[in-house]
C-alpha positions as semicolon CSV with decimal commas, in nm:
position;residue;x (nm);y (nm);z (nm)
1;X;13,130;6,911;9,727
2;X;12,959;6,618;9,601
3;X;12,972;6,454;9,947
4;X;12,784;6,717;10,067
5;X;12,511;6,704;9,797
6;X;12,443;6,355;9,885
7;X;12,433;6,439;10,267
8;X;12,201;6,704;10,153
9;X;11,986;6,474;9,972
10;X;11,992;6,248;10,269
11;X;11,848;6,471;10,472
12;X;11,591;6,587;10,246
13;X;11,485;6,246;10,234
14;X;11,440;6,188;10,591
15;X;11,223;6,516;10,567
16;X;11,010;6,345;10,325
17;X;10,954;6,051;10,516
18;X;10,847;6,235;10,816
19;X;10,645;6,436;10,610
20;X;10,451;6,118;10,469
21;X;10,382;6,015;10,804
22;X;10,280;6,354;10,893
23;X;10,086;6,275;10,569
24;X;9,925;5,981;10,737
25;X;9,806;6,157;11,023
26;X;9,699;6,470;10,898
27;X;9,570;6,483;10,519
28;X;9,643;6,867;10,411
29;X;9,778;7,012;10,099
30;X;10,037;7,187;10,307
31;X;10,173;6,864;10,441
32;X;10,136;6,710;10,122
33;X;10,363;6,971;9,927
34;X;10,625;6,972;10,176
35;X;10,636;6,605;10,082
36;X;10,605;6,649;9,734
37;X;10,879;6,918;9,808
38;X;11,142;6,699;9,998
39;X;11,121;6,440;9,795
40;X;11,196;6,650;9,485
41;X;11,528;6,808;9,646
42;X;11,607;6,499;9,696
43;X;11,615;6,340;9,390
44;X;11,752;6,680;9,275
45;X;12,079;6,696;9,520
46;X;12,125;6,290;9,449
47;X;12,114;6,373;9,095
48;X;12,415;6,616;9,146
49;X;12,586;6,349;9,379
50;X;12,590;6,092;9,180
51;X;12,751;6,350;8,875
52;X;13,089;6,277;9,067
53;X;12,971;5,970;9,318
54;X;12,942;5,607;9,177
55;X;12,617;5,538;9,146
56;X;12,636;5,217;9,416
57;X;12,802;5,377;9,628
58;X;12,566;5,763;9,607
59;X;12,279;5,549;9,649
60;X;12,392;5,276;9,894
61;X;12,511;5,644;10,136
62;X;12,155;5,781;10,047
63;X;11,927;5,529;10,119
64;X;12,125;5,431;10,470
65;X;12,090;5,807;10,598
66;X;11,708;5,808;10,494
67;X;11,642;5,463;10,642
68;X;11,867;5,556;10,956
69;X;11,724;5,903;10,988
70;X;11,367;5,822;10,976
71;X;11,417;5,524;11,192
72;X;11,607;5,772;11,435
73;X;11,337;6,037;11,382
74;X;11,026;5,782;11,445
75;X;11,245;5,666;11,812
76;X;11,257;6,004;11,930
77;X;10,913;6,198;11,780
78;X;10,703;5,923;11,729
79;X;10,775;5,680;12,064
80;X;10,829;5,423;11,811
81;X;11,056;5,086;11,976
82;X;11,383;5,201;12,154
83;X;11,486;4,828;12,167
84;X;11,854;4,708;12,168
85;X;11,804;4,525;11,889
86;X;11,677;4,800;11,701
87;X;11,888;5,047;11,798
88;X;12,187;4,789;11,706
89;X;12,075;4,722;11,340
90;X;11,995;5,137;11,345
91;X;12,375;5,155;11,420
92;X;12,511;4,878;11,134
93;X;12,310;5,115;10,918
94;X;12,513;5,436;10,983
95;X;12,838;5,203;11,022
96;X;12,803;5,081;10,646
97;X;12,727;5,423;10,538
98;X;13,040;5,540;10,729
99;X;13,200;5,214;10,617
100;X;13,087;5,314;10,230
101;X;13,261;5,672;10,266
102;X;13,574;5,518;10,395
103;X;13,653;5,297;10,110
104;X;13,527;5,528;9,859
């Protein structure tokens, strides 16, 4: 179950970034509570991780499926660089976090 918290809490982080540069484009209080919102969950569902997850490892998995998923998100929403070199060091991203679950 804990896995699954800290998947959650992944995810809700990728929200959040795409919300802040939603944020960045559009200055509204709606945008800027579903921010405040995603980045609250979270820190919420990484809280409950990490009850059962070592901490290096919780965070290590979290912060690789934010940085991966926004990256991933700003390729295919925001026409950000498709190059092969990006898309490579995208892909040693989610292969340490897959890496990280492995040995753990």
């Amino acid at each position: 179950m804990a896995w699954i918290l800290l998947i959650i809490a992944g995810l809700f982080e990728m929200l959040a970034v795409i919300m802040m540069n939603q944020w960045h484009r559009q200055k509204s209080k709606t945008v800027l509570s579903f921010m405040i919102a995603s980045f609250a969950l979270s820190f919420l569902f990484l809280s409950n991780a990490l009850e059962t997850i070592p901490m290096s490892m919780g965070y290590a998995i979290w912060t690789g499926i934010g940085a991966a998923g926004g990256a991933i998100v700003g390729i295919l929403f925001y026409n950000e660089s498709k190059s092969a070199k990006r898309i490579f060091f995208i892909a040693l991203i989610i292969l340490a976090v897959v890496g990280l679950k492995l040995l753990g």
